[in-house]
ChimeraX commands (.cxc) that place a marker at each C-alpha (Angstrom):
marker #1 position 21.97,13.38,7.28 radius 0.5
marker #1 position 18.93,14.43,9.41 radius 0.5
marker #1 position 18.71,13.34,12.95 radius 0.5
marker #1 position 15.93,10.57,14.13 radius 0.5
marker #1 position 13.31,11.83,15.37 radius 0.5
marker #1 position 13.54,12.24,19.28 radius 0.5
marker #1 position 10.96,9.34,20.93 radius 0.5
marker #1 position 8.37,11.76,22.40 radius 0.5
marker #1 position 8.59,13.02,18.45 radius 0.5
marker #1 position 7.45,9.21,17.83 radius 0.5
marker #1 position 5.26,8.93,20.41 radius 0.5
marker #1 position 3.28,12.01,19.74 radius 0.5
marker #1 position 2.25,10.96,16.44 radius 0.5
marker #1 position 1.94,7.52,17.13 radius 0.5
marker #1 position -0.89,9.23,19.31 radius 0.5
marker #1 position -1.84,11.08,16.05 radius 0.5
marker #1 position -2.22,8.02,14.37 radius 0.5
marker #1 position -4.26,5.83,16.89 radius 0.5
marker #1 position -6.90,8.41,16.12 radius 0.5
marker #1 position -7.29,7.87,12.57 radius 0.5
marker #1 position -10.40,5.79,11.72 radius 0.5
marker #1 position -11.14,3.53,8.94 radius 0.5
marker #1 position -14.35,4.05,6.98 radius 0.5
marker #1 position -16.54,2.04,4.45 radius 0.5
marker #1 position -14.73,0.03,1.82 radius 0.5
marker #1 position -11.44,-0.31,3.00 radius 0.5
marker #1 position -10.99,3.73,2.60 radius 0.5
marker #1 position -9.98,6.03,5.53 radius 0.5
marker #1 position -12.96,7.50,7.22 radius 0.5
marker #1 position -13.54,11.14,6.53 radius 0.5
marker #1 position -13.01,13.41,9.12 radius 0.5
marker #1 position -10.32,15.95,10.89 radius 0.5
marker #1 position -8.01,13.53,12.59 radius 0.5
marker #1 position -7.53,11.52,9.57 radius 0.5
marker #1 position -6.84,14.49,7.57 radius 0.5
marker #1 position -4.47,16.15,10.00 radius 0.5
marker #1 position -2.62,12.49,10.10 radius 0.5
marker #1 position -2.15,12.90,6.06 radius 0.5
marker #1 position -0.81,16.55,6.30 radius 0.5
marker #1 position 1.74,15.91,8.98 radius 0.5
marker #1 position 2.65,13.10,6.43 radius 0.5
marker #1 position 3.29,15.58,3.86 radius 0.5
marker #1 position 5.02,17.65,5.80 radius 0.5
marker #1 position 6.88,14.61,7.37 radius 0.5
marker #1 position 7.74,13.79,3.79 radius 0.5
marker #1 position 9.03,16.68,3.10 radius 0.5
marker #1 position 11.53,16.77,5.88 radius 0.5
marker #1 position 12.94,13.39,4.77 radius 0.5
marker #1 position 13.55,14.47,1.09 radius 0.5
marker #1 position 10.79,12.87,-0.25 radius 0.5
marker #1 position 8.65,13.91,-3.44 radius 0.5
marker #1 position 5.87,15.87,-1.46 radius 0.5
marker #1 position 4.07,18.62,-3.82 radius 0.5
marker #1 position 1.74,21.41,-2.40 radius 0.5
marker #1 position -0.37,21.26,-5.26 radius 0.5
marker #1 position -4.18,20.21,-4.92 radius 0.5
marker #1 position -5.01,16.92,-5.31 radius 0.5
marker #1 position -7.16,16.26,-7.88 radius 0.5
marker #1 position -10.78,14.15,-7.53 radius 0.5
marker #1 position -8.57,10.89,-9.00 radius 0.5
marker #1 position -5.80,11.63,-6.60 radius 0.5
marker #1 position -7.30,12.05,-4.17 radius 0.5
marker #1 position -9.87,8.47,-4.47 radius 0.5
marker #1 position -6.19,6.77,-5.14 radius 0.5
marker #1 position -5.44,7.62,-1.90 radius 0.5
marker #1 position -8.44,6.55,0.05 radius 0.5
marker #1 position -8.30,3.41,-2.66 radius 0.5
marker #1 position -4.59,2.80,-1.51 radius 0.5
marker #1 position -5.65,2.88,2.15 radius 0.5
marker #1 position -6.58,-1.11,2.53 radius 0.5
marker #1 position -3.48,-2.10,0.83 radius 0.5
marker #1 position -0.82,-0.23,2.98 radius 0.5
marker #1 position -2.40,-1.16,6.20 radius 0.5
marker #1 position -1.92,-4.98,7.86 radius 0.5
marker #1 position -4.05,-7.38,6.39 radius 0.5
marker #1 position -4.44,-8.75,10.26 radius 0.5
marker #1 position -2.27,-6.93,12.59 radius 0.5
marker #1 position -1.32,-8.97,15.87 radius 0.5
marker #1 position -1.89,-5.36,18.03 radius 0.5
marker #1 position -3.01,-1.74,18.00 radius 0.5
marker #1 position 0.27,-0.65,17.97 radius 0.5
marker #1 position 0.99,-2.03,14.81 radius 0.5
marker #1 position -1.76,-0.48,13.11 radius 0.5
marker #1 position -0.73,2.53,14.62 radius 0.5
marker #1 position 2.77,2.44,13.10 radius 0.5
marker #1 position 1.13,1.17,9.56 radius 0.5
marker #1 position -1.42,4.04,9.72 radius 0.5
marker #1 position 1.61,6.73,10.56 radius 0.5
marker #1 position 3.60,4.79,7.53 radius 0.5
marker #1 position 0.38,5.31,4.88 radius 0.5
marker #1 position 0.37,8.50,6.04 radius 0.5
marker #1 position 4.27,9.33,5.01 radius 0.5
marker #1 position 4.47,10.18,8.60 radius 0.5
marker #1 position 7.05,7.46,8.61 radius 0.5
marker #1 position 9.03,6.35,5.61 radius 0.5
marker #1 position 7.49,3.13,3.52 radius 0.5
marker #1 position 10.29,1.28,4.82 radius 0.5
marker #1 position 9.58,1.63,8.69 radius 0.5
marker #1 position 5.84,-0.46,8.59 radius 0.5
marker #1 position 6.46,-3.09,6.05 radius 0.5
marker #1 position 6.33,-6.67,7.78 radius 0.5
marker #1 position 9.50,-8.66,7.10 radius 0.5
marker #1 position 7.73,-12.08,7.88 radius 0.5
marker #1 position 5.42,-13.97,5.70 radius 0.5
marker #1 position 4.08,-15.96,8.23 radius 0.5
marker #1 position 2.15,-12.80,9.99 radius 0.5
marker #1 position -1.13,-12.97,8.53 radius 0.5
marker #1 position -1.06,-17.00,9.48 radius 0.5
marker #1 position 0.12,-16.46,13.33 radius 0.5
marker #1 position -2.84,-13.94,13.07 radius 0.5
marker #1 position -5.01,-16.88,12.29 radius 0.5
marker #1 position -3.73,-19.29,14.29 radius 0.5
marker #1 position -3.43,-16.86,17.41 radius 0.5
marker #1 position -7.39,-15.69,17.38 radius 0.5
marker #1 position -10.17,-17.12,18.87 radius 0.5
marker #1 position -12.61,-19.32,16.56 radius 0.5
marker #1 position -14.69,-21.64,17.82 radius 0.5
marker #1 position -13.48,-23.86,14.52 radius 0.5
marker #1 position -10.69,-24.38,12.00 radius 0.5
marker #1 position -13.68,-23.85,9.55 radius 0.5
marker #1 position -13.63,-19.92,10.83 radius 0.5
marker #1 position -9.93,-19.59,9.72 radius 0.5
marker #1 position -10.59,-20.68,6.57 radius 0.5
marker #1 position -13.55,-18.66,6.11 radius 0.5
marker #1 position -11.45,-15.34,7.51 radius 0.5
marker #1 position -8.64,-16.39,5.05 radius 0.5
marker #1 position -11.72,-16.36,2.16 radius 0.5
marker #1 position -12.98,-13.29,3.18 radius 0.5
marker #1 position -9.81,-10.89,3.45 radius 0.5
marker #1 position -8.62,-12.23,0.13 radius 0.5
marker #1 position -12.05,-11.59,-1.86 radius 0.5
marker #1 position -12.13,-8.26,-0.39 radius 0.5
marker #1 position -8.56,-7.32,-2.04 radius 0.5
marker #1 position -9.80,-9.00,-5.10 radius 0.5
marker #1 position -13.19,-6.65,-5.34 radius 0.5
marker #1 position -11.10,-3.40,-4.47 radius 0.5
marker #1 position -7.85,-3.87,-6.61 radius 0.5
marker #1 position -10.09,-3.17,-10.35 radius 0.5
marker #1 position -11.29,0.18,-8.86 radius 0.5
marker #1 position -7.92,0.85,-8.04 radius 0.5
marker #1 position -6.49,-0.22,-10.91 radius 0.5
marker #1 position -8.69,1.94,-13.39 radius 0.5
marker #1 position -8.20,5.17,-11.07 radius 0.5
marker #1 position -4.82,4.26,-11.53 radius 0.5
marker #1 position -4.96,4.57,-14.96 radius 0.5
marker #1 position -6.71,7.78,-15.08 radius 0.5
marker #1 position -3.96,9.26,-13.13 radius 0.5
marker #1 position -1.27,8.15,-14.91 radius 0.5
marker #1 position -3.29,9.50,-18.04 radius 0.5
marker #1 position -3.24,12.97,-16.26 radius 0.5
marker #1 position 0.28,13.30,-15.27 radius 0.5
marker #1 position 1.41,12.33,-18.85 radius 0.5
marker #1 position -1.09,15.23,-19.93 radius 0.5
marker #1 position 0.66,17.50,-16.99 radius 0.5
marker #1 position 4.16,16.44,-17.88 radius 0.5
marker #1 position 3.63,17.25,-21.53 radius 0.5
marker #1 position 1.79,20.21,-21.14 radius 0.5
marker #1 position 5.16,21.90,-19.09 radius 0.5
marker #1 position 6.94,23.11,-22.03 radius 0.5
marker #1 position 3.33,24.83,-23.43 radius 0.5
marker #1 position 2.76,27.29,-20.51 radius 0.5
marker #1 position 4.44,30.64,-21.25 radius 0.5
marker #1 position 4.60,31.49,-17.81 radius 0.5
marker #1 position 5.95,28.93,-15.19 radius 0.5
marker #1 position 8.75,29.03,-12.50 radius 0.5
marker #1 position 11.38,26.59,-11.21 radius 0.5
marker #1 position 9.05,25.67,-7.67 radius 0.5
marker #1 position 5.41,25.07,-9.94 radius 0.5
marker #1 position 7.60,22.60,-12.11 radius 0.5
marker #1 position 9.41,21.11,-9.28 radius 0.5
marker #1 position 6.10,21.01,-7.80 radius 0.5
marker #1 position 4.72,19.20,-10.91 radius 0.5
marker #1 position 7.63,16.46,-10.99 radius 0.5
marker #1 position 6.79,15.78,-7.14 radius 0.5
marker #1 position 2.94,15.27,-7.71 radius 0.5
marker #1 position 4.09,12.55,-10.56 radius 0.5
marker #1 position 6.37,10.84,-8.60 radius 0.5
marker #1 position 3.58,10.94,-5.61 radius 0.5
marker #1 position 1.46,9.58,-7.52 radius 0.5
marker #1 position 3.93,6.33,-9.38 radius 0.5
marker #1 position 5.55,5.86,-6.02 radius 0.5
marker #1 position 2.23,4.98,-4.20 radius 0.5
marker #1 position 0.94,2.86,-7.37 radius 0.5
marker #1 position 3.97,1.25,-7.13 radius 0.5
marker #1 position 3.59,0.47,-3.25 radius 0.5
marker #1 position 0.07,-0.87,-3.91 radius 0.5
marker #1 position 1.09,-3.11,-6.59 radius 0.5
marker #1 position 4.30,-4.35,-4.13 radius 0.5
marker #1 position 2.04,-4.76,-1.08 radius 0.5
marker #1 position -0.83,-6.44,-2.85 radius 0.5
marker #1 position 1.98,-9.30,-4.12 radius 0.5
marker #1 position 3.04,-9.46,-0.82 radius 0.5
marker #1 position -0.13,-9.84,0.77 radius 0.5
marker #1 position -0.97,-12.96,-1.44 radius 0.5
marker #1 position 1.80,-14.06,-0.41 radius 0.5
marker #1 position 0.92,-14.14,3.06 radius 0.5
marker #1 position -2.64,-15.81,2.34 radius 0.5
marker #1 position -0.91,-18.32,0.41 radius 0.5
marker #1 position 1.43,-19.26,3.30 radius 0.5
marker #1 position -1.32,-19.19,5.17 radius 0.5
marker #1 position -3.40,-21.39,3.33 radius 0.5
marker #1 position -0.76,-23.96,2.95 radius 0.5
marker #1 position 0.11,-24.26,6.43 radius 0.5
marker #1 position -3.59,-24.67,7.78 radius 0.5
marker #1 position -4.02,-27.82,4.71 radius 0.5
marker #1 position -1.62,-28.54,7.07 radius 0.5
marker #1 position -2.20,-28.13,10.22 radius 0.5
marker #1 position -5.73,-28.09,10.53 radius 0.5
marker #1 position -6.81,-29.85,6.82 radius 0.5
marker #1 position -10.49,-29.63,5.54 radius 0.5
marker #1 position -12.40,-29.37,2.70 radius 0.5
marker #1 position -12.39,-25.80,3.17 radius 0.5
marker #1 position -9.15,-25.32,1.53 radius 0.5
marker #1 position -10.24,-26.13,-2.09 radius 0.5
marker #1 position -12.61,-23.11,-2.08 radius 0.5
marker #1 position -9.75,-20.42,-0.74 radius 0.5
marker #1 position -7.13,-22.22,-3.20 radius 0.5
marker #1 position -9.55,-20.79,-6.06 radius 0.5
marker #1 position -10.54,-17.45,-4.43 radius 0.5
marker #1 position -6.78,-17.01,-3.98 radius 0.5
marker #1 position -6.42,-17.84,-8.10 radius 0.5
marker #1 position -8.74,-14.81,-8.40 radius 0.5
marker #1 position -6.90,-12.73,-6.12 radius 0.5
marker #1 position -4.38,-13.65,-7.96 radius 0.5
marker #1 position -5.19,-13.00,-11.81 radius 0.5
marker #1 position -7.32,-9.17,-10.09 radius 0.5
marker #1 position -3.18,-8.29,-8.64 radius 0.5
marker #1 position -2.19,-8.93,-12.46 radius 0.5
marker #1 position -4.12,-5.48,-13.00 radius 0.5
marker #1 position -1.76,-3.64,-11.49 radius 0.5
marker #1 position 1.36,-4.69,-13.29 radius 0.5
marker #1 position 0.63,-2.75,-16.66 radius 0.5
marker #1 position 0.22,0.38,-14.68 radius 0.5
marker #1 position 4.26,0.99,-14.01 radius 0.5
marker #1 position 7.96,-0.35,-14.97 radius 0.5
marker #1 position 8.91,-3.59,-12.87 radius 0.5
marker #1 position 11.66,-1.46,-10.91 radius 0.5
marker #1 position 9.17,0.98,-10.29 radius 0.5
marker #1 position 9.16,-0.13,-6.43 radius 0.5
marker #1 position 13.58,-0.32,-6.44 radius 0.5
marker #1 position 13.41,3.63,-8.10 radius 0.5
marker #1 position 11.05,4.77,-5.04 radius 0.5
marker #1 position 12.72,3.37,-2.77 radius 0.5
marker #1 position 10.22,0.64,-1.27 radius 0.5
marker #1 position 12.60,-2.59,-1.90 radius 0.5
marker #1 position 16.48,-2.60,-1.39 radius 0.5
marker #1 position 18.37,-3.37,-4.95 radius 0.5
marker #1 position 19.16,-7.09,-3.86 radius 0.5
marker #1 position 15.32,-7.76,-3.81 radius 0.5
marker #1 position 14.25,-5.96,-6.97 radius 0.5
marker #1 position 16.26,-7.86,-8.85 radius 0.5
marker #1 position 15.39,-11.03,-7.35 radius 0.5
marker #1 position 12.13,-10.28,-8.43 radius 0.5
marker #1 position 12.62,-9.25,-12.18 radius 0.5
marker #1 position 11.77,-11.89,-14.83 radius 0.5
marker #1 position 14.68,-13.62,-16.78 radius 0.5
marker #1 position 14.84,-12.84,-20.02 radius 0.5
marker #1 position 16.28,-16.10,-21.96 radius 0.5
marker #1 position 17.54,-15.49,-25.29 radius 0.5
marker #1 position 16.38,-18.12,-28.46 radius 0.5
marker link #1:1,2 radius 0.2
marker link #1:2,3 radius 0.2
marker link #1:3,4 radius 0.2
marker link #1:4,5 radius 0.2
marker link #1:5,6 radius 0.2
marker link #1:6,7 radius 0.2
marker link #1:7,8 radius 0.2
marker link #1:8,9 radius 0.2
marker link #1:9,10 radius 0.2
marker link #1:10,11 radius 0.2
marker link #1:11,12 radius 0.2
marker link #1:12,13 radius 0.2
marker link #1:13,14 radius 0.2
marker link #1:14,15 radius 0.2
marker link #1:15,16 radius 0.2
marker link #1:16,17 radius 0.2
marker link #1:17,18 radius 0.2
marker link #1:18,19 radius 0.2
marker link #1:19,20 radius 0.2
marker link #1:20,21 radius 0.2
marker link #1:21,22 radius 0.2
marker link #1:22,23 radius 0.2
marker link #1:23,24 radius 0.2
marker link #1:24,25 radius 0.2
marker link #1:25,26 radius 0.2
marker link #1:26,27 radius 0.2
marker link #1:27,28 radius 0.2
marker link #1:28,29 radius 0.2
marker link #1:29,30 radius 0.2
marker link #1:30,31 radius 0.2
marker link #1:31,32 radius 0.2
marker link #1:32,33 radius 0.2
marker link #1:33,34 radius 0.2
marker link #1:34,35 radius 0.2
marker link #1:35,36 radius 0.2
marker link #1:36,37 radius 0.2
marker link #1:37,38 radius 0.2
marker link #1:38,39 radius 0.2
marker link #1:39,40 radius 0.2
marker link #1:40,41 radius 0.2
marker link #1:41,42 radius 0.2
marker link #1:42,43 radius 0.2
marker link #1:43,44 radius 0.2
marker link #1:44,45 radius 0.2
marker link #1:45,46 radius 0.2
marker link #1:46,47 radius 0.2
marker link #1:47,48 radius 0.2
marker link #1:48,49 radius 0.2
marker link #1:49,50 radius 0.2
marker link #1:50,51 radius 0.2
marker link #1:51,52 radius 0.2
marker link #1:52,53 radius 0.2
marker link #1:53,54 radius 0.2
marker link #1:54,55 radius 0.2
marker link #1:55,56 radius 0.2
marker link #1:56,57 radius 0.2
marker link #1:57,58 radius 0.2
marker link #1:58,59 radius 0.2
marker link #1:59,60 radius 0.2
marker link #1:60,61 radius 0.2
marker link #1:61,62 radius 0.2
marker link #1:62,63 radius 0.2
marker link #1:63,64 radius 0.2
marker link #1:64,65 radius 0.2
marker link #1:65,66 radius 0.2
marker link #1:66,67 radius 0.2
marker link #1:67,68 radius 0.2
marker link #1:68,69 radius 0.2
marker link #1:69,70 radius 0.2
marker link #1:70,71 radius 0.2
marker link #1:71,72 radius 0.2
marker link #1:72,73 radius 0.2
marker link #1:73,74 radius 0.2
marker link #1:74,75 radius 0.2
marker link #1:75,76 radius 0.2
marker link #1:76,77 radius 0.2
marker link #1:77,78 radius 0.2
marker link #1:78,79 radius 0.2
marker link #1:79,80 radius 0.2
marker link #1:80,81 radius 0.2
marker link #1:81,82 radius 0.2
marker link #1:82,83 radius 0.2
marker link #1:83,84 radius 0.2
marker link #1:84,85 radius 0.2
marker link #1:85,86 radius 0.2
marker link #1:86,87 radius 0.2
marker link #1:87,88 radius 0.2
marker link #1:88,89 radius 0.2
marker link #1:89,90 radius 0.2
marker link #1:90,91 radius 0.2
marker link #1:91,92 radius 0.2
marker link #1:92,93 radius 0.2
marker link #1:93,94 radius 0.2
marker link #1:94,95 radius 0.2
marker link #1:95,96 radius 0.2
marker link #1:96,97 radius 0.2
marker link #1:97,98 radius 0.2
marker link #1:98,99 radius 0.2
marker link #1:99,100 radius 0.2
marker link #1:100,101 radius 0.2
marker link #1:101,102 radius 0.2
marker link #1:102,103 radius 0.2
marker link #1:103,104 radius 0.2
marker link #1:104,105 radius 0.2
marker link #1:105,106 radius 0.2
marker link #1:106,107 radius 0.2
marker link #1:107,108 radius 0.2
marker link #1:108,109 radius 0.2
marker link #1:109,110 radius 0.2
marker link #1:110,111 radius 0.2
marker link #1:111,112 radius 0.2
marker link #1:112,113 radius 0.2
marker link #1:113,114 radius 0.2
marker link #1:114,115 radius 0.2
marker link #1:115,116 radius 0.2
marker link #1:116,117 radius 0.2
marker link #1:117,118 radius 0.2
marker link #1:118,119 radius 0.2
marker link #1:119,120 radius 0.2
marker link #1:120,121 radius 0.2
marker link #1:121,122 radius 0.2
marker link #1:122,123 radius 0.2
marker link #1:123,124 radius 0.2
marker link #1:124,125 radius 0.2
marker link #1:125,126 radius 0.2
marker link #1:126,127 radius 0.2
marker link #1:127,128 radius 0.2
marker link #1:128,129 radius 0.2
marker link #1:129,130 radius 0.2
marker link #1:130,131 radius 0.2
marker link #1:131,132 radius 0.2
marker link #1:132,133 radius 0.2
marker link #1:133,134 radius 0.2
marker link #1:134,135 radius 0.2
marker link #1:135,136 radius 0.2
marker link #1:136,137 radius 0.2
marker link #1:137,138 radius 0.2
marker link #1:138,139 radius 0.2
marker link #1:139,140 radius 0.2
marker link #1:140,141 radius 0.2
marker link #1:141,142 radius 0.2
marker link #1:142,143 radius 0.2
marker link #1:143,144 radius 0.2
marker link #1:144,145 radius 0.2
marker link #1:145,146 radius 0.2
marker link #1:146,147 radius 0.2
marker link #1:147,148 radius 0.2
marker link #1:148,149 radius 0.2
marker link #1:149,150 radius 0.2
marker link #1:150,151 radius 0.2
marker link #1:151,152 radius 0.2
marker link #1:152,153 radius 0.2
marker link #1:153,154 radius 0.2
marker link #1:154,155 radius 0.2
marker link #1:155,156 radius 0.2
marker link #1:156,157 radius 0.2
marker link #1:157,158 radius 0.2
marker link #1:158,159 radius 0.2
marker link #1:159,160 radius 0.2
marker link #1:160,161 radius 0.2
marker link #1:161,162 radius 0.2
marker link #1:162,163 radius 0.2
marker link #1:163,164 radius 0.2
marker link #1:164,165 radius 0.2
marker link #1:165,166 radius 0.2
marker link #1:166,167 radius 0.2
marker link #1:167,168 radius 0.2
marker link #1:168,169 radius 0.2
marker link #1:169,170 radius 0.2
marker link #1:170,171 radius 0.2
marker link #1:171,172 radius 0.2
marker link #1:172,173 radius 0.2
marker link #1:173,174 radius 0.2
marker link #1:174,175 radius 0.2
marker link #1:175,176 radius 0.2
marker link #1:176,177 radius 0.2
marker link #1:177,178 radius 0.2
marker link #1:178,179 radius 0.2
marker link #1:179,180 radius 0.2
marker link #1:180,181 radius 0.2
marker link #1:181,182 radius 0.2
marker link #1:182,183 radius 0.2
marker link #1:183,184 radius 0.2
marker link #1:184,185 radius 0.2
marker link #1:185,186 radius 0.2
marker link #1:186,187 radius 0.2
marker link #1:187,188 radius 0.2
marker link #1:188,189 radius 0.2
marker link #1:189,190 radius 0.2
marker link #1:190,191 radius 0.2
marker link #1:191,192 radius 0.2
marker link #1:192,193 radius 0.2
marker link #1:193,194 radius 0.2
marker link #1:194,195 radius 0.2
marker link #1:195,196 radius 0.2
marker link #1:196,197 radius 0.2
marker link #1:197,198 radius 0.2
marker link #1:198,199 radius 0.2
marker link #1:199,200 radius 0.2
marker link #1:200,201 radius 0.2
marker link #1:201,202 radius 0.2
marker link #1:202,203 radius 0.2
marker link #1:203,204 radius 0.2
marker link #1:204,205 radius 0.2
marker link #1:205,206 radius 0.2
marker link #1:206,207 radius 0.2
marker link #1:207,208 radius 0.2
marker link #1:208,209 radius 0.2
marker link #1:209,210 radius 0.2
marker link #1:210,211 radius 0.2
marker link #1:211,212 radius 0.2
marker link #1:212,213 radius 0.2
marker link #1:213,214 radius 0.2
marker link #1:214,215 radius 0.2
marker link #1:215,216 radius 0.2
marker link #1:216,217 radius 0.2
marker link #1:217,218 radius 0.2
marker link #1:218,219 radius 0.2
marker link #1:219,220 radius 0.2
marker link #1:220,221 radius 0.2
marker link #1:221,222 radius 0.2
marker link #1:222,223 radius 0.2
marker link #1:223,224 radius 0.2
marker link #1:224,225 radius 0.2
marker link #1:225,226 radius 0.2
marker link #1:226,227 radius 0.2
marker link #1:227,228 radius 0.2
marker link #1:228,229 radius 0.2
marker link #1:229,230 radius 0.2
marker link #1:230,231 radius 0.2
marker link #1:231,232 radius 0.2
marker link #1:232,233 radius 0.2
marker link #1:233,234 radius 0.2
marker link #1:234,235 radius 0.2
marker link #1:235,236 radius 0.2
marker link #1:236,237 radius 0.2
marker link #1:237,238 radius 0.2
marker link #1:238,239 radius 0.2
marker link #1:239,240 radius 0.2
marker link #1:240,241 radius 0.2
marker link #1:241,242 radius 0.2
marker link #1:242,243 radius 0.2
marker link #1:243,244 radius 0.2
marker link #1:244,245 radius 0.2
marker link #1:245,246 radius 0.2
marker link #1:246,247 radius 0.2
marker link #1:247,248 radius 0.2
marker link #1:248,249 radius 0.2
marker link #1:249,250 radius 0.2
marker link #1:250,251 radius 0.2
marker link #1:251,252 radius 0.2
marker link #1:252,253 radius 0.2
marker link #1:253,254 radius 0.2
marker link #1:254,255 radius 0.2
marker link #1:255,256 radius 0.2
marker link #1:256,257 radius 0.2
marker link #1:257,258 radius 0.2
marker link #1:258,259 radius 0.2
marker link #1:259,260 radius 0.2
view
């Protein structure tokens, strides 16, 4: 078993990641500090056993990425250093595991803890974050497809090619499992962040009630039937085989199967 990193190991690339930037869309912004965040990801990955293949990505794996980017990061984080850590955990710099909130209730102390001059203005922020997963999960969805579509063409081209060696197929099987692993952590964070605008929701009909609600109740239904996209794309245990959920909480989550 490796050794944690020493802390000014952490804190240097925490300072790495403060410096990445987020661009237009949700995507990361383009630029060197952003992409020298991403390669000591790799790299980072690598270390930690993880599938991390030096092949090129290609121009769909790489827009998954930059697709993925709104998804991984907090949907309202309570401090910079958060967002730091979430950045570093996108990134690989830090395994999935390390920036995943444990609380549902985030996104609503977010709310609750930010200055609006109204309860309206809650609402409205609620509204707003949700429709903006809503418009980016089809895009993500159909690059996600095209992917997929490529790596099943990659995987079955393998035995064809007269003249390949054990690190360019090893190579191959990490690019695939790149690429499931992070549309399997998209599809598990976009559940999770309904979930969070849901508890959300229901607590301000409570706390602060107004007619407000009724509109976020159906952008949420949208949200909700766009996050259905993403479920054709991979097996259910897709996020227990990679590693993102313990056993315990994959199962929880399967559907029961009843017999007639």
């Amino acid at each position: 078993m490796r050794a944690a990193p020493p802390f000014a190991a952490l804190a240097a690339l925490a300072l790495l990641g403060a410096c990445a930037q987020e661009g237009d869309f949700g995507r990361p912004k383009a630029g060197a500090w952003n992409s020298l965040v991403d390669a000591t990801g790799t790299l980072a990955a690598r270390e930690r056993g993880e599938p991390a293949s030096a092949f090129p990505l290609t121009d769909d794996e790489r827009t998954l990425r930059d697709r993925a980017w709104r998804f991984l990061m907090p949907a309202a984080g309570r401090d910079a250093f958060l967002d730091v850590l979430a950045n570093l955990t996108r990134a690989r710099v830090l395994p999935p595991a390390f920036g995943r909130p444990a609380d549902i209730a985030a996104y609503h102390d977010t709310l609750l803890a930010e200055a609006f001059r109204s309860p309206v203005s809650r609402y409205r922020r609620l509204s707003e974050d949700a429709t903006a997963d809503a418009r980016l999960i089809p895009p993500f969805a159909a690059t996600a497809a095209r992917v997929n579509e490529a790596d099943a063409l990659r995987l079955r081209s393998l035995p064809f090619v007269k003249v390949l060696d054990d690190a360019e197929v090893r190579h191959a099987a990490m690019r695939v499992a790149e690429n499931r692993c992070l549309i399997a952590w998209v599809r598990l964070e976009a559940g999770e962040r309904l979930a969070r605008y849901r508890y959300a929701l229901e607590h301000l009909v409570i706390e602060v009630p107004g007619p407000e609600a009724l509109p976020v109740e159906r952008t949420l239904a949208a949200l909700n039937g766009r996050r259905a996209l993403l479920d054709p794309l991979l097996p259910p245990d897709a996020a227990l085989r990679c590693g993102l959920v313990p056993p315990e909480a994959a199962i929880a989550a399967l559907p029961i199967v009843t017999k007639d």
